[in-house]
C-alpha positions in Angstrom: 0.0 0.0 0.0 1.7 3.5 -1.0 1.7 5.5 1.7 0.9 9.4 1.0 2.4 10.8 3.8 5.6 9.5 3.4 5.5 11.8 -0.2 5.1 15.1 1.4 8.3 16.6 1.7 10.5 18.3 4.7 9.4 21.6 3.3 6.3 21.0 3.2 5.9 19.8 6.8 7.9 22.8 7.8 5.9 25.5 6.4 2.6 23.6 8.1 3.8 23.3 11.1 4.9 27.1 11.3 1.6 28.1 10.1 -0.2 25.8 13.0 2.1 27.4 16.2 -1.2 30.0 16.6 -3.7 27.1 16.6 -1.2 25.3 18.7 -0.8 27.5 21.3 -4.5 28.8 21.5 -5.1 24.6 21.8 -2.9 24.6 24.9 -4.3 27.7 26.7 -7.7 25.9 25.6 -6.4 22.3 27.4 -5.1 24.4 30.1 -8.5 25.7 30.8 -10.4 21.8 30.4 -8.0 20.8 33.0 -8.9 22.9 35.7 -12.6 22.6 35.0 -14.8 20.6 37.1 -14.8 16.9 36.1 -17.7 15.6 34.3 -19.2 12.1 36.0 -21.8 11.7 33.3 -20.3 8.9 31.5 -22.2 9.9 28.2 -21.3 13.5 28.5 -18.2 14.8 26.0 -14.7 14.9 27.4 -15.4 18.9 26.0 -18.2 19.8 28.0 -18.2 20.4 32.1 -21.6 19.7 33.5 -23.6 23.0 33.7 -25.3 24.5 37.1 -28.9 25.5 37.1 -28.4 28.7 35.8 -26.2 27.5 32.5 -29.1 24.8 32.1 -31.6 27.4 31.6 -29.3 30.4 29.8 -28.4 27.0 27.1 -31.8 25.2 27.3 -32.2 24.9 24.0 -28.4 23.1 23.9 -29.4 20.2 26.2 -33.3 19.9 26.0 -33.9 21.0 21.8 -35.5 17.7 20.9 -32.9 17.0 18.5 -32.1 13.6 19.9 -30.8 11.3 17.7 -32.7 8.2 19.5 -35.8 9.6 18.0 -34.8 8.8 14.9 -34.2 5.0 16.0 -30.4 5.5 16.3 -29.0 3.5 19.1 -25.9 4.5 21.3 -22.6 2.8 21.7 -21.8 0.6 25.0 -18.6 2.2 25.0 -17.4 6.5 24.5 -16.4 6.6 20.6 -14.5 9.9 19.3 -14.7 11.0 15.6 -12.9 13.6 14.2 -14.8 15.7 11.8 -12.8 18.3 9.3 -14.2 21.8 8.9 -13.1 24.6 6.7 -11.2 27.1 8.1 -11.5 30.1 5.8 -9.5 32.8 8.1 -13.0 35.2 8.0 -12.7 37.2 11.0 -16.5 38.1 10.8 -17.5 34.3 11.8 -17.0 32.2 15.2 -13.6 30.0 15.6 -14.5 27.4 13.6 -13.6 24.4 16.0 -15.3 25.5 19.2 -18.4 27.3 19.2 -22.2 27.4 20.4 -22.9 24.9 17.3 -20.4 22.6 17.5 -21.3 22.3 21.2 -24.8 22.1 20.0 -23.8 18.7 18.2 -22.1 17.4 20.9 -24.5 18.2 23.7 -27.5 16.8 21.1 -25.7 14.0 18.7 -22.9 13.5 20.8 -24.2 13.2 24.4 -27.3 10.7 23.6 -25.2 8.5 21.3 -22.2 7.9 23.5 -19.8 9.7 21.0 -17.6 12.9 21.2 -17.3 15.1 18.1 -13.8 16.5 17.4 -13.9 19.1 14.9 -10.3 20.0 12.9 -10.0 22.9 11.5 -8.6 22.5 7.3 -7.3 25.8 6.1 -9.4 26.4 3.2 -6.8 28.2 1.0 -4.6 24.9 1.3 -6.6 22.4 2.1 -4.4 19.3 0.4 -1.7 21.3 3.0 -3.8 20.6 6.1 -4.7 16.8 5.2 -1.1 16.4 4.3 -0.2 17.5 7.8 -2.2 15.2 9.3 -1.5 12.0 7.7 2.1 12.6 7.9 1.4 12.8 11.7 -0.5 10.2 11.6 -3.3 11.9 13.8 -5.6 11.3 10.8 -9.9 12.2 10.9 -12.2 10.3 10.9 -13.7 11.9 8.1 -12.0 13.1 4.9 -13.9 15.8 3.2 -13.2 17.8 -0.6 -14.9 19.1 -3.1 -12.8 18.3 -6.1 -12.3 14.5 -7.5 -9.2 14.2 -8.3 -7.7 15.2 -4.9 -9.8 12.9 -3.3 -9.1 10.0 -5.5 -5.5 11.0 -4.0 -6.1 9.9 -1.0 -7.9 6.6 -2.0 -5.1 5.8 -4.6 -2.4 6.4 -1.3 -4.4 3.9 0.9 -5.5 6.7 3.2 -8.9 5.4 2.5 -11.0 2.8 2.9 -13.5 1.1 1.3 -17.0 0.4 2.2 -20.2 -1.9 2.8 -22.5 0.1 0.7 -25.3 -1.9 1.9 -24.1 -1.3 5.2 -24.0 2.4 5.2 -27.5 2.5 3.4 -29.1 0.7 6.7 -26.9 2.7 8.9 -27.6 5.8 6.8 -30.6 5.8 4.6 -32.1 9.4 4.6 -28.4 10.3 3.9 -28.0 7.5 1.2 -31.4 8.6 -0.6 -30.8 12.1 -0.1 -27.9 11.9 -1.8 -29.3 10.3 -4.6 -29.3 6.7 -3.9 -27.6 4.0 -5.7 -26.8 6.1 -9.3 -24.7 8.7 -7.7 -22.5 6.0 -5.7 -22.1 4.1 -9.2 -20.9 7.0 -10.6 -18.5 7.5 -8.5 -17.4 3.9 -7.3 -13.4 3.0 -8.2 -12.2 -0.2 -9.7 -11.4 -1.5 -5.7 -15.4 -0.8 -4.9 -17.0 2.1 -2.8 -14.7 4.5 -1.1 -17.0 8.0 -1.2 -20.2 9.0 -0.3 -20.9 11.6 -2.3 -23.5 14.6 -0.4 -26.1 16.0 -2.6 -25.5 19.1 -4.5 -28.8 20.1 -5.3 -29.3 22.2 -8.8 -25.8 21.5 -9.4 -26.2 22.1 -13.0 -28.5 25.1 -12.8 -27.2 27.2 -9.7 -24.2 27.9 -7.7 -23.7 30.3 -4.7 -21.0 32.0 -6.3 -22.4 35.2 -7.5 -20.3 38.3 -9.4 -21.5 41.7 -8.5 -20.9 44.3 -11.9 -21.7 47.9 -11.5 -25.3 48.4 -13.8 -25.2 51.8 -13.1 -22.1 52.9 -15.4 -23.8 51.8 -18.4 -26.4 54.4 -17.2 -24.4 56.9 -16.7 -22.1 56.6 -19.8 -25.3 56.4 -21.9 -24.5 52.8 -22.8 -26.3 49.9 -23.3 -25.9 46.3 -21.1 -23.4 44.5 -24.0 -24.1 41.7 -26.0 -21.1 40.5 -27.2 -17.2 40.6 -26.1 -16.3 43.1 -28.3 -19.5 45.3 -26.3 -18.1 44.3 -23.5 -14.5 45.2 -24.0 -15.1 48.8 -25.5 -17.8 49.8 -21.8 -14.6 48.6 -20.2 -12.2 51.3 -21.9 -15.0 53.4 -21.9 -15.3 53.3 -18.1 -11.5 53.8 -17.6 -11.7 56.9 -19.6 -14.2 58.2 -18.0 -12.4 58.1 -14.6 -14.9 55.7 -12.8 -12.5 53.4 -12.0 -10.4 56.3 -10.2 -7.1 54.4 -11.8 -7.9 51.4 -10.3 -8.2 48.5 -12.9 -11.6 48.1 -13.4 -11.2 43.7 -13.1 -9.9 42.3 -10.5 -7.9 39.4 -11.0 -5.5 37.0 -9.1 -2.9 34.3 -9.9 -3.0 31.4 -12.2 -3.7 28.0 -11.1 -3.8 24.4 -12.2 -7.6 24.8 -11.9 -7.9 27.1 -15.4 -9.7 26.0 -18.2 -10.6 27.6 -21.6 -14.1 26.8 -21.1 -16.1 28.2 -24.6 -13.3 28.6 -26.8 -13.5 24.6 -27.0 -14.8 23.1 -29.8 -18.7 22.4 -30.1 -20.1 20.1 -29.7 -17.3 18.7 -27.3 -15.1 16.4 -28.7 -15.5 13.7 -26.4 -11.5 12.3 -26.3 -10.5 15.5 -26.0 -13.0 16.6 -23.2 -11.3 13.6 -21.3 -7.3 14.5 -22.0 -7.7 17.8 -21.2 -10.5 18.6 -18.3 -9.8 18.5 -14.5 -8.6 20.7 -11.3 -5.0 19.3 -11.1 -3.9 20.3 -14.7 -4.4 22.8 -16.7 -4.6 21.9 -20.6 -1.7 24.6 -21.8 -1.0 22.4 -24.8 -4.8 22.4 -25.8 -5.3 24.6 -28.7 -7.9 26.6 -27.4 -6.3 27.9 -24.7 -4.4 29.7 -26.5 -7.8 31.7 -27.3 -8.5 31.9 -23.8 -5.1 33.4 -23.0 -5.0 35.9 -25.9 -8.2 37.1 -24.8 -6.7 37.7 -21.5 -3.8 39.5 -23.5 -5.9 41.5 -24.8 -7.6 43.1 -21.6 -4.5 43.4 -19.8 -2.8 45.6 -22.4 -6.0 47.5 -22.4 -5.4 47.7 -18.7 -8.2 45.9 -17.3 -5.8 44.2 -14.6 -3.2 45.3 -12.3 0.8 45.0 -13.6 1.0 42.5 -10.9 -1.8 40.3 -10.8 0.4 36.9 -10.8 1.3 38.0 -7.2 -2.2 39.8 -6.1 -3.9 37.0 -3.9 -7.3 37.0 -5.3 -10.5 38.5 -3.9 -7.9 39.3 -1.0 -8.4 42.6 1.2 -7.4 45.0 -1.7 -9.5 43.7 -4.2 -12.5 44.3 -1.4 -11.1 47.7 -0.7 -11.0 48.5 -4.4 -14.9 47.7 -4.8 -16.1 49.2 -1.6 -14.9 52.2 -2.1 -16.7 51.9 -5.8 -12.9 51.8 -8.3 -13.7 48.0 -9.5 -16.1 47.0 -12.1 -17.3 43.8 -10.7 -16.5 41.7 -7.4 -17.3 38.2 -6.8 -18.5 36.7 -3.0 -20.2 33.7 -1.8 -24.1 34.5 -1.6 -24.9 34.5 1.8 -28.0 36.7 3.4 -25.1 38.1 5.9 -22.7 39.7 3.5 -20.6 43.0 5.0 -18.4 43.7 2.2 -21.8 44.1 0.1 -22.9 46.5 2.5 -20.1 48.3 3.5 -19.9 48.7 -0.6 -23.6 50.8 -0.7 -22.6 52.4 2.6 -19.7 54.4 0.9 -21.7 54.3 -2.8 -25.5 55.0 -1.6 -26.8 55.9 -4.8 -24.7 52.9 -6.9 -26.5 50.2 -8.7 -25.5 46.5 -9.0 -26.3 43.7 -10.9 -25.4 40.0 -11.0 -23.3 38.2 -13.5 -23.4 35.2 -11.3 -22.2 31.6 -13.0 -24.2 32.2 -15.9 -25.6 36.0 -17.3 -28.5 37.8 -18.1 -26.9 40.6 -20.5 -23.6 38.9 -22.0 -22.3 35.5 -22.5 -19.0 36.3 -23.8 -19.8 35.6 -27.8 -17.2 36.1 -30.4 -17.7 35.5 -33.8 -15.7 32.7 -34.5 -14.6 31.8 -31.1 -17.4 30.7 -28.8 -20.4 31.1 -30.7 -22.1 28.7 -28.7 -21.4 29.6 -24.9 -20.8 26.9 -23.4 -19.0 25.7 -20.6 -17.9 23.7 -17.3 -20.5 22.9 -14.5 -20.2 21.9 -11.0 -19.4 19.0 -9.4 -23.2 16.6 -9.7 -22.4 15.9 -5.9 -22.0 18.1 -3.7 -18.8 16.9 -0.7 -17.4 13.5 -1.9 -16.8 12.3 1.9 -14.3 9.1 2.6 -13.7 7.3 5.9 -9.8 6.9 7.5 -8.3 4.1 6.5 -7.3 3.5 10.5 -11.3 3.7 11.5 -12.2 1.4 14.1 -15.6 -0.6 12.9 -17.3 1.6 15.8 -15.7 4.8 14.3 -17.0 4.7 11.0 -20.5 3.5 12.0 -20.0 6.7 14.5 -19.5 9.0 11.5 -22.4 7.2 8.9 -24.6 8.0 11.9 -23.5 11.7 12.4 -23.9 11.9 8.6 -27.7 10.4 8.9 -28.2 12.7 12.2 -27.1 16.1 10.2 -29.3 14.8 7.3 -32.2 14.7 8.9 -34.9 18.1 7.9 -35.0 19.5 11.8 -31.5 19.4 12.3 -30.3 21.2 9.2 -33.1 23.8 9.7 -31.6 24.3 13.0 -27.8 24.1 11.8 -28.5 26.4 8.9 -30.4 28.8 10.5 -29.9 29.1 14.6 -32.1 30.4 16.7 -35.5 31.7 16.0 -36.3 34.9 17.6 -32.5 35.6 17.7 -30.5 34.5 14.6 -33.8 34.6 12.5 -37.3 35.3 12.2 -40.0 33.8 9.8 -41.7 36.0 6.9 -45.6 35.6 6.2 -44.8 32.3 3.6 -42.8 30.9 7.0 -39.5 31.0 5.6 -36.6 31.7 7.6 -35.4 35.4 7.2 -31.7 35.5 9.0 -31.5 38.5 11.6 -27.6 40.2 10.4 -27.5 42.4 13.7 -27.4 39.7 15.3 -23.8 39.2 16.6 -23.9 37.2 20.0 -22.8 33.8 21.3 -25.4 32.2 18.6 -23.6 33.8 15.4 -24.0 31.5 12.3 -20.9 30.8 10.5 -19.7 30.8 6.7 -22.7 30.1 4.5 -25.2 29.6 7.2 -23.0 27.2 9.0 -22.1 25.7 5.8 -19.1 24.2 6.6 -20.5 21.7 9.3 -23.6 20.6 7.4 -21.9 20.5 3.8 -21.2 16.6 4.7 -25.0 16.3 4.0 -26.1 18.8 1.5 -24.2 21.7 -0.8 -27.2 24.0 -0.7 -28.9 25.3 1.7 -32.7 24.7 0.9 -36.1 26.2 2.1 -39.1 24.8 0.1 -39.4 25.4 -3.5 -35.8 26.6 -5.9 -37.4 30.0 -5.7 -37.9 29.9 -1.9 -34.4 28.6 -1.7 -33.2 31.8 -3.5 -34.6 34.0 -1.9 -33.7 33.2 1.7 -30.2 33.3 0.5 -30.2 36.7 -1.1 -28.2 39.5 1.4 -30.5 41.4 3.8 -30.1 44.8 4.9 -28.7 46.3 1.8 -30.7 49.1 -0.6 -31.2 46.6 -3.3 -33.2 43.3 -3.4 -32.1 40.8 -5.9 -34.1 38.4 -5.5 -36.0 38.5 -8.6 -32.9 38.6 -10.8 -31.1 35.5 -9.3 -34.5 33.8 -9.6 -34.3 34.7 -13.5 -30.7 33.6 -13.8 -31.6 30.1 -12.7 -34.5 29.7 -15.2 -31.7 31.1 -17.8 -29.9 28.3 -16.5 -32.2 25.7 -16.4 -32.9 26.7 -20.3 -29.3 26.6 -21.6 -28.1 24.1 -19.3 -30.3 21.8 -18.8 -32.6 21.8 -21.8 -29.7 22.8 -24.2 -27.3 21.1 -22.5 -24.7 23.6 -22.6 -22.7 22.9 -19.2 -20.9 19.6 -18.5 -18.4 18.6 -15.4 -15.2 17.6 -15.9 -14.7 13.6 -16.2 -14.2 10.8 -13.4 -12.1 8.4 -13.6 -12.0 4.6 -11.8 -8.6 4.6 -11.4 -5.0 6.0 -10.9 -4.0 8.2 -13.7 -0.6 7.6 -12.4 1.3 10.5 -14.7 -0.8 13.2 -13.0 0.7 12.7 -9.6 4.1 12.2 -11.3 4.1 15.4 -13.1 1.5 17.6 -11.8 3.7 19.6 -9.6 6.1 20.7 -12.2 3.3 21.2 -15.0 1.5 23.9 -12.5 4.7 25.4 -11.9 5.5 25.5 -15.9 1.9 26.2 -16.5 1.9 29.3 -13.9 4.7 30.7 -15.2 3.8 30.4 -18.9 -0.1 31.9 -18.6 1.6 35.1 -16.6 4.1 35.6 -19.1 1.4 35.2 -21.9 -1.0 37.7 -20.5 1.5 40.4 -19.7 3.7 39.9 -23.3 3.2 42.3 -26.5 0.3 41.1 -28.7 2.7 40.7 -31.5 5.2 38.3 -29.6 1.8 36.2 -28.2 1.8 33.5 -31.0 5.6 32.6 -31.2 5.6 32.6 -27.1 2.5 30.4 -26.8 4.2 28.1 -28.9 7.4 27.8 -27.1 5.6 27.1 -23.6 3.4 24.7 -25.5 6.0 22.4 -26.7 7.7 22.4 -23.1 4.3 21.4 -21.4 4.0 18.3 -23.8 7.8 17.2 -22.9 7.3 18.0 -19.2 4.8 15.3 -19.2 1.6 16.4 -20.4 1.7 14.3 -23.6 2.1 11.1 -21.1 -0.9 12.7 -18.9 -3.0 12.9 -21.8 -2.1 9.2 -23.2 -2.9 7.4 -20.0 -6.6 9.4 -19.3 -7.6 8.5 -23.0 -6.4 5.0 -22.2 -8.6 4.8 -18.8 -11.5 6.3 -21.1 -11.0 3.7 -23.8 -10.9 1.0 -21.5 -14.0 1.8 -19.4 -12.5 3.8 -16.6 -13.9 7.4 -16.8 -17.2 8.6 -17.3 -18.7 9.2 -20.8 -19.8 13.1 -21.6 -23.3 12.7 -21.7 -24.0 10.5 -19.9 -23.3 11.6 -16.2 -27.0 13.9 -15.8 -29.5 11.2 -16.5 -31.0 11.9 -19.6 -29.4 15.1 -20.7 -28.6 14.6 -24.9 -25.7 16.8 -26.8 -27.4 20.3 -27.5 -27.7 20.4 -31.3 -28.9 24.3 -32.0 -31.4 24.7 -35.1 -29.5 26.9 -36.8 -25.9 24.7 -38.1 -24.2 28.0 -38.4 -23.9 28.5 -34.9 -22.1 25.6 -33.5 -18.5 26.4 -32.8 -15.4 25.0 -34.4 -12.6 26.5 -32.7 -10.4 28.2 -35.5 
């Protein structure tokens, strides 16, 4: 069995452990504290949690008597204490609770962990390097319970290194069978079972072709003002950008903000269309970007384009992305767009319309209402790559007792069930939320005591049951995620995005995720490192060269990605896909076909 901890290097482990002396220290002062408090003689009380006097009962009554008890939904508790470690994002946001010790994470204890004999360790993942954290813990050997990611190919990592185990699927789906259904039964395992059997239960992601949380704020009200109309096109596009710079709106800041390349770029609708299905499979996925793929050089030159026109900053490649200048940049109303995580809690939206009262905004979101990017002869037909169709693919420790991992399936079945994500999503009524006349849940932003929701509603501890949060219909859904206490409502324009989206991705079948493969694809953990590093390097240099020096340069970088490895990468994923191992392209939504438009003319071939 390979072993992955043994492949993360000295430097590696250095860096992580630097970065973890804070958490390290605050941990001891914690454990100082745990040690002098009063010993807890309940033996099905956490090792966490000191028995309360009368007056702490009442102040946290809705802690200890909630009716969120876990035997009432036929779960039975363990003879003996069981711990589980649970991961949780850590996303350094100063505005939300410490992520491992809070009123909710006591909440699961003193509710799921208290009747059912099990404490609940939660460890924090640093969000901006999460392959980092993990890595730190195998190689310590303190590994979770529970490993948790959104993208396939890093957890297929951890699989392919023996960090994970595999599963009774029958035995998770009578340990686990709101969870199991929820998720979407036996399909979405299949679809994501390896050769060796079933190693991830993959969380539902509701919509996941149709809507994403990930919305882009653009400024609607220059158009007015510059007497121009929303664009249609790129070239539309492009001209209300110089337009805007000229006209001083932008106060010399770059209008787009824009951060470092990654190994997660992909050219998106400069690809050919209909997809090529070989070449959807060589050249799609997180780990690797497809530099040697001819359309992104398109993608790139485009990019060329709008930073000679100045669009970006001179130094993007070491800008971090979203980081505290970009936000400072579109508060203070110098950006043209800005792009958050919907949440109804969102203070850089409102600190933005605090300092710009009379702005306007609109929503480009994952999909537009005014301009999808055409270009005559590029991507006439826009489209592009979707989500993931689950939500968290979760995997179970390799060194879980049998007791451990039954622990964790019935935590996962607990936090699936409708009560307790209300309550994890939402908090306390009267205090962290109030109901509207339909009965939905309107979240109370003032609200900033010991109850506080985290990131996304909590998202981070419920995501190992659901992506989305949900209330009722789609439309109810959206609009108890759209931000409160700001001058504009948009609910009624992310409502008509998702039909937009339903239309051109569903019934058009216009979005696609990126493939999944069975097994190993052996050359991508030999060579990724060095390919992002190469790849990194070459998009920077791309963007920031002379127009006239683009082609010849492209080129050169090209040739040097296929002999770093990226000819070998692409050989063994078409192998896997001609031998059965990866998913087909149309065949991973259940009965989506290829989108073939009435009019011929406007398929595009990428030229």
């Amino acid at each position: 069995m390979k072993k992955m901890w043994k492949r993360v290097s000295s430097m590696v482990l250095i860096a992580a452990l630097t970065i973890s002396l804070a958490a390290c220290a605050n941990q001891e002062k914690k454990n100082d504290a745990d040690a002098n408090a009063p010993e807890n003689s309940d033996p099905g009380a956490t090792t966490a949690t000191a028995v309360p006097d009368e007056n702490e009962q009442e102040k946290d009554k809705d802690l200890s008597y909630s009716g969120f008890n876990p035997l009432d939904y036929g779960m039975e508790p363990f003879e003996n204490k069981v711990k589980i470690k649970i991961p949780v994002f850590d996303r350094a946001d100063p505005n939300v609770p410490v992520v491992n010790d809070n009123y909710y994470t006591r909440w699961i204890n003193e509710n799921f962990g208290v009747n059912m004999n099990v404490e609940v360790e939660f460890i924090p993942i640093t969000r901006s390097d999460t392959m980092g954290s993990y890595n730190l813990l195998l190689a310590s050997g303190d590994w979770p319970t529970v490993f948790m990611e959104y993208d396939w190919d890093k957890v297929c990592q951890w699989s392919f290194d023996g960090a994970l185990k595999t599963f009774d699927l029958e035995a998770f789906k009578s340990t686990a069978p709101v969870w199991f259904e929820k998720a979407g039964g036996q399909e979405m395992f299949d679809l994501f079972k390896l050769k060796d059997g079933y190693t991830f239960a993959p969380a539902l992601r509701p919509e996941w072709n149709t809507f994403g949380t990930f919305v882009v704020f653009y400024r609607k009200d220059w158009y007015k003002k510059a007497g121009l109309e929303l664009p249609k096109t790129y070239d539309e596009y492009f001209n209300a950008m110089k337009t805007f710079i000229e006209l001083g709106y932008t106060n010399g800041i770059p209008p787009l903000p824009k951060g470092p390349f990654s190994e997660n770029y992909q050219p998106g609708a400069f690809a050919e269309w209909p997809r090529d299905e070989e070449a959807w499979v060589m050249h799609s996925g997180v780990t690797v970007a497809p530099l040697s793929y001819e359309p992104m050089r398109e993608a790139l030159r485009r990019e060329n384009r709008e930073y000679n026109a100045g669009f970006f900053s001179n130094e993007f490649e070491i800008d971090a992305g979203n980081n505290s200048a970009d936000t400072a940049n579109f508060v203070n109303g110098n950006t043209y767009q800005y792009g958050m995580w919907l949440s109804s809690d969102m203070p850089d939206l409102r600190a933005f319309y605090e300092k710009n009262p009379d702005a306007e905004l609109g929503i480009i979101g994952n999909t537009t209402v005014y301009f999808d990017r055409y270009q005559a002869g590029l991507t006439e037909v826009p489209h592009g790559r979707a989500a993931n169709p689950a939500g968290m693919f979760v995997g179970f420790s390799d060194k879980a007792t049998d007791d451990e991992l039954k622990a964790a399936w019935l935590y996962m079945e607990w936090m699936a069930q409708p009560d307790v994500l209300f309550f994890m999503q939402n908090g306390v009524e009267g205090e962290t939320y109030t109901l509207n006349d339909k009965g939905l849940p309107i979240m109370n932003v003032e609200y900033n005591g010991e109850k506080k929701i985290g990131f996304g509603s909590n998202k981070d501890y419920w995501c190992i049951a659901v992506e989305v949060k949900q209330i009722g219909t789609m439309e109810d859904t959206i609009a108890g995620l759209v931000p409160q206490d700001i001058p504009q409502d948009f609910t009624q324009e992310l409502i008509d995005l998702y039909h937009i989206s339903v239309q051109k991705n569903v019934v058009d079948g216009l979005i696609y995720p990126d493939p999944y493969f069975s097994v190993p694809i052996e050359t991508v953990n030999l060579y990724a490192g060095d390919l992002r590093s190469l790849f990194i390097e070459a998009a920077t240099k791309l963007v920031k060269c002379k127009p006239e020096e683009f082609d010849a340069l492209y080129d050169k970088y090209a040739q040097q990605y296929l002999d770093a490895g990226y000819r070998e990468i692409m050989e063994e994923r078409l192998q896997a896909f001609q031998d059965g191992n990866a998913s087909k392209l149309f065949d991973i939504a259940a009965g989506r076909k290829p989108f073939v438009p009435s009019d011929i003319s406007k398929i595009a071939v990428y030229k």
